[in-house]
C-alpha positions as CSV (number, residue, x, y, z in Angstrom):
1,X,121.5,98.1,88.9
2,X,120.7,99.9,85.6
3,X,123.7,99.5,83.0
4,X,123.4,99.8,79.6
5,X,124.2,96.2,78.9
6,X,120.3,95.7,79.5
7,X,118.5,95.0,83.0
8,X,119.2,91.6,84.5
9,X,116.9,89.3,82.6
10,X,116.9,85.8,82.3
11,X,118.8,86.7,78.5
12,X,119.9,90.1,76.9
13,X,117.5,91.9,74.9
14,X,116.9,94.2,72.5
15,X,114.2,95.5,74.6
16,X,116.5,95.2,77.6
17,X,119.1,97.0,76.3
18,X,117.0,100.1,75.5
19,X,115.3,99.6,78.6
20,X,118.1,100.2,80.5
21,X,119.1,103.6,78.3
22,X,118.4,107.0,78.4
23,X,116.1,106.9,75.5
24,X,113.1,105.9,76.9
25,X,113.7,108.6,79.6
26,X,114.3,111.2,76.7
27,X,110.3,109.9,75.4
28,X,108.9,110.6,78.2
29,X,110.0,114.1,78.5
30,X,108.6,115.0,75.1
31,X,105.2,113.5,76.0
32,X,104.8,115.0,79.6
33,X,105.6,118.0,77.4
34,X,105.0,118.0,73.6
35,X,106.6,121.0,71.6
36,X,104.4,122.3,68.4
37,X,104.9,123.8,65.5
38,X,105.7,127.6,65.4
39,X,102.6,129.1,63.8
40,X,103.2,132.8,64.1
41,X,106.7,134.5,62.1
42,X,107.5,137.7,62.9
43,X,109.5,138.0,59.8
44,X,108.9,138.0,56.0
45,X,110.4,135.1,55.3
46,X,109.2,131.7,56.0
47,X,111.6,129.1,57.3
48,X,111.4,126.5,55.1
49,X,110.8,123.6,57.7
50,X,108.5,124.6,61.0
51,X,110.3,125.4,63.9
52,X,109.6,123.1,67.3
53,X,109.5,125.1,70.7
54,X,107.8,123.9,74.1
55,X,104.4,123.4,74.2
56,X,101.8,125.5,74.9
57,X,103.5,126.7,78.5
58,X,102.4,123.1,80.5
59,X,105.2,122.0,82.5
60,X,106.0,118.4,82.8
61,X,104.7,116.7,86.2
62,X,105.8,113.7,87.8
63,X,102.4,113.2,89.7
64,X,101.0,109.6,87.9
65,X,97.8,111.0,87.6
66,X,98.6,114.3,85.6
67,X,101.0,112.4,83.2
68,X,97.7,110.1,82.8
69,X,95.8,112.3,81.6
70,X,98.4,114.2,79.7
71,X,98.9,111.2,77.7
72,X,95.2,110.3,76.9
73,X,94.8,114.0,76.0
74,X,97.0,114.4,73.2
75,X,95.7,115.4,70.3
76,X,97.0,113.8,66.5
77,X,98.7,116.9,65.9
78,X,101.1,117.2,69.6
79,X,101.8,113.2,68.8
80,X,103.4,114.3,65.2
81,X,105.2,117.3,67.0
82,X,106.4,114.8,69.8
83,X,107.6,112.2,66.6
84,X,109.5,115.0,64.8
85,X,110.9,116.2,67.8
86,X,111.9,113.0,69.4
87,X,113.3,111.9,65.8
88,X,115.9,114.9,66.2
89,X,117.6,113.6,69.3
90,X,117.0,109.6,68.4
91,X,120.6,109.3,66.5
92,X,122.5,110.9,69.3
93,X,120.9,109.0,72.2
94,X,121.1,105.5,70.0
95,X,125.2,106.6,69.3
96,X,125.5,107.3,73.0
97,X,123.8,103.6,73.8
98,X,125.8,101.5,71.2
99,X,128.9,103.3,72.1
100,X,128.8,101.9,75.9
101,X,127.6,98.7,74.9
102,X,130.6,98.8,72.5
103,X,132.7,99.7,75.7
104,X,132.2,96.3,77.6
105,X,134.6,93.8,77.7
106,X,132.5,91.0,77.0
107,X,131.2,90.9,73.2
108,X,128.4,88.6,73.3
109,X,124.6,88.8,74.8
110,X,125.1,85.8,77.0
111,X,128.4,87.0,78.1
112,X,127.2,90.2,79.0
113,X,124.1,89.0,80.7
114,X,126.0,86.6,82.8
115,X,129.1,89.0,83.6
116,X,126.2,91.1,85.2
117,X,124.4,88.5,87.5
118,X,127.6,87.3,88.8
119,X,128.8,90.5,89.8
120,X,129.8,90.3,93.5
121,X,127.8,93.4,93.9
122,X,124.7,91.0,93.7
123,X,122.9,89.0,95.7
124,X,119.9,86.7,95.4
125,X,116.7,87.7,96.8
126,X,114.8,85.7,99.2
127,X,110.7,85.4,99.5
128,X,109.0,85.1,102.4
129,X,105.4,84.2,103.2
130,X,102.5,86.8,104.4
131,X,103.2,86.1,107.9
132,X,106.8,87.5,107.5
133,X,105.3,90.2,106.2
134,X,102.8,91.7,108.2
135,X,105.1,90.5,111.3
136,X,107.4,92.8,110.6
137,X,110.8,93.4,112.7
138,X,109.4,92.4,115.3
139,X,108.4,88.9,114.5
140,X,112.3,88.7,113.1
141,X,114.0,89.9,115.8
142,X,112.0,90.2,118.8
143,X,110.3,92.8,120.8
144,X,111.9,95.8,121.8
145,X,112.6,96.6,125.4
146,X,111.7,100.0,126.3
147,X,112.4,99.4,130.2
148,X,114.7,101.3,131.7
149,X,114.1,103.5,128.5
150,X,114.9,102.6,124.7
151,X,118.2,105.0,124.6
152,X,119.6,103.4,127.4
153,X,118.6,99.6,125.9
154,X,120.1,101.0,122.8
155,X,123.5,101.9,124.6
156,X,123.2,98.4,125.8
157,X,123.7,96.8,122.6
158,X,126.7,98.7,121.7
159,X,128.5,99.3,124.6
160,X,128.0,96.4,127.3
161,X,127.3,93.3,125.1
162,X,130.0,90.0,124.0
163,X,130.9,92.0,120.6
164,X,131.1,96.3,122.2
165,X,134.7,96.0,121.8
166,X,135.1,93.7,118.9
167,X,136.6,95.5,116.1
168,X,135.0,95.4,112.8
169,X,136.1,96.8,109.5
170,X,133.3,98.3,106.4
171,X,134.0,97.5,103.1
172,X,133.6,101.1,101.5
173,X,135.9,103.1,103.1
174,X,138.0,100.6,105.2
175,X,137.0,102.5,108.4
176,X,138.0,99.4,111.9
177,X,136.6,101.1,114.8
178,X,134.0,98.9,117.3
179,X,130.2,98.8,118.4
180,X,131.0,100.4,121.3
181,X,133.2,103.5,119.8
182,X,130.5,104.7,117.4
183,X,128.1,105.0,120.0
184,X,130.4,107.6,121.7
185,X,131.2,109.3,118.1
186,X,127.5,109.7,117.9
187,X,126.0,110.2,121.5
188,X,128.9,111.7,123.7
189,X,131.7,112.7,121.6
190,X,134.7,113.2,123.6
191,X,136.4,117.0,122.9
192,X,139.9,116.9,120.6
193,X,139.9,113.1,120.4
194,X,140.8,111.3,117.4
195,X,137.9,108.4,116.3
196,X,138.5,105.6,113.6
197,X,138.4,107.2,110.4
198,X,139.0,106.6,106.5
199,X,142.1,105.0,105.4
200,X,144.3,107.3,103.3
201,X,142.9,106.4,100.1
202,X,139.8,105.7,100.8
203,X,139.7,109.4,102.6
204,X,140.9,111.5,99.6
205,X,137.4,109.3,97.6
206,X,135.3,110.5,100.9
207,X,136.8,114.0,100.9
208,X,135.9,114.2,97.1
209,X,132.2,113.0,97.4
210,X,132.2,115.3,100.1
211,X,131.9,111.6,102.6
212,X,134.2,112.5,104.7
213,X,133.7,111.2,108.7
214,X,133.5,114.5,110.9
215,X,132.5,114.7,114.5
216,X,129.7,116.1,115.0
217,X,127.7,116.8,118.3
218,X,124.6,115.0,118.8
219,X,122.8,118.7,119.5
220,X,123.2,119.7,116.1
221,X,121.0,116.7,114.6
222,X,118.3,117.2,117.1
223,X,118.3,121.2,115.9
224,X,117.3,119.7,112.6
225,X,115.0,116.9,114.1
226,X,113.1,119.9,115.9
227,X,112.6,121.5,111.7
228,X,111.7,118.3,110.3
229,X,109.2,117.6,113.3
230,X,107.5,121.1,112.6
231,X,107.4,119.5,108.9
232,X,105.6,116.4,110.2
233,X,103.1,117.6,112.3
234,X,101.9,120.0,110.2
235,X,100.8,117.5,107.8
236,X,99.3,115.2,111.0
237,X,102.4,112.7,111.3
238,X,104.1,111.1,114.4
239,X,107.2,113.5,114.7
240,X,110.9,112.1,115.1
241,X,112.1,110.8,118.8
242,X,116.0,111.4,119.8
243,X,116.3,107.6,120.0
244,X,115.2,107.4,116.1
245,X,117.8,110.3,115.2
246,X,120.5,108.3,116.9
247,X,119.7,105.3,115.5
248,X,120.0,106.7,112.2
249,X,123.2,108.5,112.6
250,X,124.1,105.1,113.6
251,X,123.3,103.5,110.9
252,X,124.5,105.8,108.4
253,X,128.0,105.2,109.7
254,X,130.3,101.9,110.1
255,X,127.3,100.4,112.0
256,X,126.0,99.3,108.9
257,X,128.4,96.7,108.3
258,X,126.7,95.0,111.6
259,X,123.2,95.6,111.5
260,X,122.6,94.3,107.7
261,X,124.2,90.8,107.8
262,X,122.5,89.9,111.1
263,X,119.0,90.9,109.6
264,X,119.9,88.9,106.2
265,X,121.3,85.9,108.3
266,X,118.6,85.8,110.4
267,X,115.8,86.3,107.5
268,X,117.8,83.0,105.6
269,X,116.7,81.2,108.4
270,X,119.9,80.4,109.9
271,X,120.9,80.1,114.1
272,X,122.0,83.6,114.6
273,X,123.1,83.8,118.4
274,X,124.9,86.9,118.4
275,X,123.9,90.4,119.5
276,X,120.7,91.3,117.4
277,X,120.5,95.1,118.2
278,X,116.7,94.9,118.4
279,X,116.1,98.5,120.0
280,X,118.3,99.9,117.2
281,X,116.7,98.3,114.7
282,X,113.3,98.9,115.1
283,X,114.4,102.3,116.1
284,X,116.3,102.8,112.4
285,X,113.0,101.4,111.4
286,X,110.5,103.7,112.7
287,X,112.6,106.7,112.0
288,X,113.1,106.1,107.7
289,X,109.3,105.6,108.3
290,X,108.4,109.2,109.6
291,X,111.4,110.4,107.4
292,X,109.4,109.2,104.2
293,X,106.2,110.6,104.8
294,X,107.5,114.2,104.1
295,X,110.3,112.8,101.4
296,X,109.7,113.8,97.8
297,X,110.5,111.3,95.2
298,X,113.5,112.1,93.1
299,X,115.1,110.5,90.1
């Protein structure tokens, strides 16, 4: 969570506070990419302070190593052009700050530091030991079963096990629909027929973030699995398997709302006896692992 109230520290700071705003951000972009002095007027007159334009043409780069070396490259003159430049914008992006700390309901820093960590939008982390760690899924939920074949093991888990037919709602968009229904909606689709969807309000939100459930055969994902595969091998990577694009059109849906309680449950170390979805899992797994080798890091 990044609020401008601060980060969630053990106290509100100063520090915190402008941590957590744009300002630092707004730095940054004048150091990746110091502006300098005009040196050259095409006119008689003289303005009477210089006039700041970007630098000499560099473009900012989010590689670690270039912004590494921009920074130890600076010269004393592109640090006083970055000072006066940044000094132009400060006010605004300090007004902006104060004006939605002002905008909390809660007036003092331990207040606003507490009303933060007991949102019920957070949770406590756990730590685990090395063993955890390099066991990975498997050593929390057990090994896969790839006999008769992971898709069909996969079906398995949603469609013939104690809880396929027990319905479940999410707590984003209030969709109640079961295990064993979103394994059609994804797989096998039947023609014209009407699957667990949105309720009213929670549909108009989806509609406007553009959300919105729609049936959609399982054909056209592989289309796009067969791009991003091209994408992956070119660059020597394992490419994506149908069972990996399944699980993750499964997981991306209500599904969700099953698969992440078990994993925490199990991981707090309490008797979970209930259907672990182990193919799924490790399939969802394996697939946001090929998926992020050819990912670029955004903002």
């Amino acid at each position: 969570m990044t609020v401008y109230a601060g980060h969630l520290a053990a106290k509100w700071t100063t520090l915190s506070f402008l941590s957590a705003s744009p300002i630092l951000g707004e730095l940054a972009k004048f150091v990746n990419n110091p502006p300098v002095p005009a040196t050259v007027c095409l006119s008689s007159e003289v303005s009477s302070s210089p006039q700041l334009h970007s630098g000499d043409g560099a473009q900012s780069t989010e590689d670690p190593a270039d912004e590494f070396q921009s920074i130890l490259s600076l010269t004393p003159e592109q640090i006083d052009s970055i000072a006066r430049a940044f000094g132009q914008v400060l006010p605004g992006l300090l007004k902006e700050a104060i004006n939605m700390l002002t905008a909390q309901p809660v007036r003092d820093p331990e207040s606003l530091n507490t009303k933060f960590m007991l949102s019920k939008s957070n949770f406590t982390y756990s730590y685990s030991d090395l063993a955890t760690f390099f066991g990975g899924l498997v050593k929390i939920l057990g090994n896969p079963n790839v006999v008769p074949s992971l898709e069909e093991n996969m079906r398995r888990e949603h469609v013939v096990c104690t809880d396929s037919n027990v319905e479940f709602t999410t707590g984003n968009y209030n969709i109640t629909t079961t295990p064993k229904l979103e394994w059609e909606f994804v797989v096998s689709p039947l023609p014209g027929w009407q699957y667990p969807c949105e309720t009213l309000q929670a549909q108009q939100h989806a509609r406007q973030a553009q959300h919105a459930r729609q049936v959609i055969p399982l054909d056209t994902f592989l289309k796009v699995m067969e791009t991003i595969n091209i994408q992956l091998a070119a660059v020597g990577h394992t490419i994506l398997l149908r069972e990996e694009v399944i699980a993750l059109r499964l997981y991306t849906g209500p599904m969700f709302a099953k698969y992440n309680p078990l994993l925490r449950q199990v991981l707090s170390g309490k008797e979970y006896t209930g259907n672990r979805y182990v193919n799924t899992i490790i399939a969802i797994n394996s697939g946001i692992l090929k998926l992020s080798k050819i990912q670029k890091a955004v903002k």
